[in-house]
C-alpha positions in Angstrom: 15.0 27.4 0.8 12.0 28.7 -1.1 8.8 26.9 -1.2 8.7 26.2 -4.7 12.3 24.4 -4.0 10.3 22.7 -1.2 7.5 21.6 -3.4 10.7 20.5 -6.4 12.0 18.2 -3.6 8.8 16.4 -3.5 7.8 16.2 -7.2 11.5 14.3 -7.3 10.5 12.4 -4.0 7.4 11.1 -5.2 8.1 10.3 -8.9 11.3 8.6 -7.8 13.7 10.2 -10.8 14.9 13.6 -11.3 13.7 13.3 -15.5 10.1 12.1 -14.3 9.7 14.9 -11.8 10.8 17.5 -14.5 8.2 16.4 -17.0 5.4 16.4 -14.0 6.9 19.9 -13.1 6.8 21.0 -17.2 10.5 22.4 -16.0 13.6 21.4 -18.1 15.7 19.0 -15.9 18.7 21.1 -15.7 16.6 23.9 -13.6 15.5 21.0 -11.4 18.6 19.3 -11.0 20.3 22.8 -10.2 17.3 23.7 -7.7 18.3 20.5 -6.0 21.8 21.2 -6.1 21.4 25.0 -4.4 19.2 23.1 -1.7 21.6 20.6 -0.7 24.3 23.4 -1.0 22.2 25.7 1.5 21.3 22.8 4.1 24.5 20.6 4.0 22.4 17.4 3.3 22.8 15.3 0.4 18.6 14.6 -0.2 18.5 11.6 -2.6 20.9 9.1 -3.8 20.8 7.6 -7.2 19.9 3.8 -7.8 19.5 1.4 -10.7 15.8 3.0 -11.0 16.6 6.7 -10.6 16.9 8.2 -6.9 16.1 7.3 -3.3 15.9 9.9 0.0 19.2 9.6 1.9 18.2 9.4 6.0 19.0 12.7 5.8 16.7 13.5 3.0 14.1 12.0 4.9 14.3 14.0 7.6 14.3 17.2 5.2 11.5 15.7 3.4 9.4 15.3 6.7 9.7 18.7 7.4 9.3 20.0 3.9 5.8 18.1 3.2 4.7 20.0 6.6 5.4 23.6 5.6 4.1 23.3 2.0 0.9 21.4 3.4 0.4 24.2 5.9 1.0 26.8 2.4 -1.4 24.8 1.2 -3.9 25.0 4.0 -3.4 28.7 4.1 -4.4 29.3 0.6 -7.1 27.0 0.2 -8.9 28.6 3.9 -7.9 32.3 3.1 -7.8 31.9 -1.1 -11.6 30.8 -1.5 -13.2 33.1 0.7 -12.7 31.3 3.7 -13.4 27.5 2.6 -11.9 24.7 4.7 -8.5 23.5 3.8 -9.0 19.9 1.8 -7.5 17.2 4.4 -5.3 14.9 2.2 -4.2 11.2 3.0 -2.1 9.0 1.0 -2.0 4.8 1.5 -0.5 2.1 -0.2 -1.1 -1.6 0.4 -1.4 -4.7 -1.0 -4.9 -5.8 -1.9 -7.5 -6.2 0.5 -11.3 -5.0 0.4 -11.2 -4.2 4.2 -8.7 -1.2 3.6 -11.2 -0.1 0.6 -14.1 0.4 3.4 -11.7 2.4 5.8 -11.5 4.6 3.5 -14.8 4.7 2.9 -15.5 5.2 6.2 -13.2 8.3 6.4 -15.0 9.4 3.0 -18.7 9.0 5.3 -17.1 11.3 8.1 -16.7 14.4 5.8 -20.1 14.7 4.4 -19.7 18.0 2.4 -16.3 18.3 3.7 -13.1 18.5 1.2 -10.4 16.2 0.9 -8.3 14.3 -1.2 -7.3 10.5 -0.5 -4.8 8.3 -2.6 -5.4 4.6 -2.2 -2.4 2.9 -4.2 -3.0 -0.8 -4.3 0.2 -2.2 -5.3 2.6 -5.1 -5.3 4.5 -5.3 -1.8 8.1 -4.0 -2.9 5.6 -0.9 -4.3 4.3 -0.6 -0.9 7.4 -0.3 0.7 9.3 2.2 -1.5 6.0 4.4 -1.5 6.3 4.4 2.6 10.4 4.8 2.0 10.3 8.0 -0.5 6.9 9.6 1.7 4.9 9.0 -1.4 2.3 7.6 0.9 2.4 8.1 4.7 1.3 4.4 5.8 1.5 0.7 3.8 -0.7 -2.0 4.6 1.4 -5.4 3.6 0.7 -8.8 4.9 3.4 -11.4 7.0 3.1 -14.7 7.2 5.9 -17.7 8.2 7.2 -17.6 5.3 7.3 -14.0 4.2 8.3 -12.4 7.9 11.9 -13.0 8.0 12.5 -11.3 4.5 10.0 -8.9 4.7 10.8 -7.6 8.4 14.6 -7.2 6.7 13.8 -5.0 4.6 11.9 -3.1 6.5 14.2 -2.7 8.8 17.1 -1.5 5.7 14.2 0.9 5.3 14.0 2.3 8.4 10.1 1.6 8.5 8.3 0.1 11.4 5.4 -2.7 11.2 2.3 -2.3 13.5 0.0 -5.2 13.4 -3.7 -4.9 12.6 -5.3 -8.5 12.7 -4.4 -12.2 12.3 -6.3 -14.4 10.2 -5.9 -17.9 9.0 -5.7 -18.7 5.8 -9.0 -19.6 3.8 -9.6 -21.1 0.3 -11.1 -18.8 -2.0 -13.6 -20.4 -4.6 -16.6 -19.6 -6.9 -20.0 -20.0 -5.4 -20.3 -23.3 -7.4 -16.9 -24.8 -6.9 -16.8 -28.6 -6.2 -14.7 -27.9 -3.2 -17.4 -25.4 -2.2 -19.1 -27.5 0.0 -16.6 -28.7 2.1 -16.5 -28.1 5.7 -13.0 -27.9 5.4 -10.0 -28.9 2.3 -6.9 -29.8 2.8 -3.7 -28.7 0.5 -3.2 -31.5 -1.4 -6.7 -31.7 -2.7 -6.1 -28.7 -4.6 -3.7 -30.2 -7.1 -6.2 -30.6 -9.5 -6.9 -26.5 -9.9 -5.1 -23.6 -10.9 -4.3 -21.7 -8.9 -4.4 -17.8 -9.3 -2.5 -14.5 -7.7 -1.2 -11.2 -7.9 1.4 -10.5 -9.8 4.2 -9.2 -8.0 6.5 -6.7 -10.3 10.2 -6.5 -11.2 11.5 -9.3 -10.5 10.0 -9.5 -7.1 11.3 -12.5 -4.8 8.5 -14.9 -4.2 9.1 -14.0 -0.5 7.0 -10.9 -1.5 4.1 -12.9 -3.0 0.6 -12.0 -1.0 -0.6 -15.5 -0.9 0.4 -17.3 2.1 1.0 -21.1 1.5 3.1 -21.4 -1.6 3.7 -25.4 -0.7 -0.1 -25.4 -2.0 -0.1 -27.6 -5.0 -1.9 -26.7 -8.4 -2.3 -27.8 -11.9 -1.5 -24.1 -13.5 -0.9 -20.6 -12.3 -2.4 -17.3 -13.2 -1.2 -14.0 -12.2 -3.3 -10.8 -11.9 -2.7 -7.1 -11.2 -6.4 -6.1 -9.3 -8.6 -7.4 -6.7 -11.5 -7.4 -9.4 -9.4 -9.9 -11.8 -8.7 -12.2 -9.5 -13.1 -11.7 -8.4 -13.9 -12.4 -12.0 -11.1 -15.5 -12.6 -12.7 -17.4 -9.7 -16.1 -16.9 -10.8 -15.7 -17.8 -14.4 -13.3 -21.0 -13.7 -12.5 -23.5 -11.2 -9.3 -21.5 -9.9 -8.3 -21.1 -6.4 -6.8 -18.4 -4.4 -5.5 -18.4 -0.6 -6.5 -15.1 1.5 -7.6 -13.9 4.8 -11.4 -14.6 3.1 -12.7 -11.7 5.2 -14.8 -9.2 3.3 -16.6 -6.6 3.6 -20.6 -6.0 2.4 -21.4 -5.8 -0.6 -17.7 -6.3 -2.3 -16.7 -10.0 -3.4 -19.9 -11.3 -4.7 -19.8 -14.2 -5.9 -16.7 -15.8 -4.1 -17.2 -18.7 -1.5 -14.5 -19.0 1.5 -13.3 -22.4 3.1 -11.3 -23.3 5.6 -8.1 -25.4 5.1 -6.6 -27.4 7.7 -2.8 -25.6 8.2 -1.4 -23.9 11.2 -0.5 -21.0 9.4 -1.6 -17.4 10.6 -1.3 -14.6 8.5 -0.5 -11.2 10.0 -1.5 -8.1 8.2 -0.6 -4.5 9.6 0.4 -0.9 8.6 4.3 0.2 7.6 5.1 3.7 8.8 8.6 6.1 9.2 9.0 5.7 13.2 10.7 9.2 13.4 7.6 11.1 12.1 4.9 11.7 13.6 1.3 10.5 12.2 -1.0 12.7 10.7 -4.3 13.4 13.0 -5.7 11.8 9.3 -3.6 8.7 9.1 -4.6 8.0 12.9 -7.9 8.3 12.0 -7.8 6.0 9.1 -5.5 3.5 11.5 -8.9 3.5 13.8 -11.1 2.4 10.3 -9.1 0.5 9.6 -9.1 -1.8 12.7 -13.1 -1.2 12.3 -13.3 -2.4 9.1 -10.9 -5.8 9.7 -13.5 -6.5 12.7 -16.5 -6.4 10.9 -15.6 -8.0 7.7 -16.9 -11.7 7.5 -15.1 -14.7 6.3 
C-alpha cells in the first residue's frame, strides 16, 4: 500500500462518500474508487461499507484506518521537521462535541501551552449524531456529548453499535438559563411549571435526529413556543434580546456568556457529560493532554 493510497483512504474516511473525497482530492472518482479497490485487494479487508449517506469504516476498516492515520502522521512529521530546515512537526488534534464553552477553554489552554509552537486543532461543534459518526469514521479522535435520564439508554446504544466507549467528565444539575433581566432572574430557585409562559430555545439537532439526541435535559419542561439554533452564540443572543429560556449545565467559563443569568430549578435530574473515544486505539499523547484541560476547565467554570 502506498502512502498516497493511505492518505485516499482517509480523504474517503473523513468526507464520508467516495464522490466528496474525489472532489477534495481534485481526482476523478473512478481513480479513487479503483485505488480503494487495489487496497482492499492487497490487504483482504473490505474498508468501508456503503449507507443511505454514502460509506462507513467496516471494523475492519477501522482497524486499517488506525494504523494508516499513524504512518501518514509520522510522513508528515518527517517532512515538516526535516522539509523546513529542521522546524518542529505541527501537533494536530481533532474534537467534536456538542456545545459547551468549557471545551472552547481546553482548547485554549492547549493553544496557551505552545507559545510559538505549531499546531493545528479542529474543534467541530456539532449536533450529537455528528459527534458520534465523527468519533466512528476517525474524523475526530474524541467527542464530548452529554447523558442525562432520558438520553442514556439510547445514547449508550448506540454507542455501543459503534463500538465507542464513554468516559465521564463531570455531573451537573440542570440550571435555567435567562437574560440578565429576566423576571425569573431573581429567583432563588424556579420550578418547571413556571416556565409555561416562555419560549423556550435549543439546538437544533439535524436529520431527523430522535429527540433522545436533543442537548437539553428536561424535555417535560413546559413552554409557550420553541426556537431552534445551530451555535452557542445564537442561542447567547436569543436569551438576551427576549424572554426565552434554555436548560444547561449553566457553568461557564470567564469572559464567554455575558449577559446570561443561571438559576437553579428544583428536579432531581443530573446531567453527565464526558468524552466518546475508539477503545482499541490508543490516545494521542495530544488528546490525553486535552482530556486533562478539559477536566481543568469543567472545574473552574462557574455556574
Amino acid at each position: 500500500m502506498t502512502l498516497q493510497q493511505m492518505r485516499y483512504l482517509i480523504a474517503i474516511a473523513e468526507c464520508g462518500s467516495i464522490s466528496a473525497a474525489a472532489q477534495a482530492l481534485f481526482v476523478s472518482q473512478p481513480s479513487l474508487s479503483g485505488a480503494l479497490k487495489e487496497v482492499e485487494r492487497e490487504t483482504g479487508v473490505s474498508v468501508f461499507r456503503r449507507t443511505n449517506h454514502g460509506v462507513e469504516p467496516t471494523s475492519e476498516g477501522l482497524e486499517l484506518l488506525a494504523m494508516v492515520r499513524q504512518v501518514v502522521q509520522m510522513d508528515d512529521m518527517i517532512a515538516s521537521r526535516y522539509g523546513r530546515g529542521g522546524e518542529d512537526a505541527a501537533e494536530y488534534l481533532s474534537v467534536s462535541g456538542q456545545r459547551y464553552s468549557f471545551v472552547t477553554e481546553a482548547f485554549a489552554a492547549l493553544m496557551r501551552a505552545r507559545s510559538g509552537g505549531r499546531y493545528s486543532f479542529a474543534l467541530r461543534e456539532t449536533d450529537t449524531r455528528e459527534v458520534i459518526d465523527d468519533v466512528r469514521a476517525l474524523r475526530s479522535e474524541l467527542g464530548v456529548l452529554c447523558l442525562t435520564s432520558r438520553n442514556r439508554g439510547v445514547i449508550m446504544r448506540e454507542l455501543e453499535r459503534a463500538g465507542l466507549a464513554f468516559e465521564p467528565v463531570l455531573s451537573a444539575a440542570p440550571r435555567l438559563l435567562v437574560r440578565a433581566q429576566h423576571p425569573l432572574c431573581a429567583r432563588s430557585s424556579v420550578r418547571l411549571e413556571e416556565l409555561e409562559p416562555y419560549p423556550r430555545v435549543g439546538f437544533e439537532q439535524g436529520g431527523g435526529a430522535s429527540a433522545f439526541y436533543s442537548e437539553e435535559p428536561l424535555p417535560e419542561a413546559p413552554f409557550c413556543g420553541s426556537i431552534a439554533v445551530r451555535d452557542r452564540s445564537s442561542i447567547a443572543a436569543v436569551l438576551n434580546l427576549t424572554d426565552a429560556y434554555t436548560i444547561a449545565t449553566g457553568l461557564r467559563t470567564q469572559g464567554m456568556d455575558e449577559g446570561v443569568a443561571t438559576v437553579p430549578l428544583f428536579t432531581d435530574e443530573r446531567m453527565e457529560i464526558g468524552c466518546i473515544r475508539n477503545p482499541r486505539i490508543a490516545l494521542s499523547d495530544l488528546a490525553r493532554e486535552f482530556l486533562s484541560a478539559l477536566r481543568s476547565a469543567a472545574a473552574q467554570a462557574q455556574p
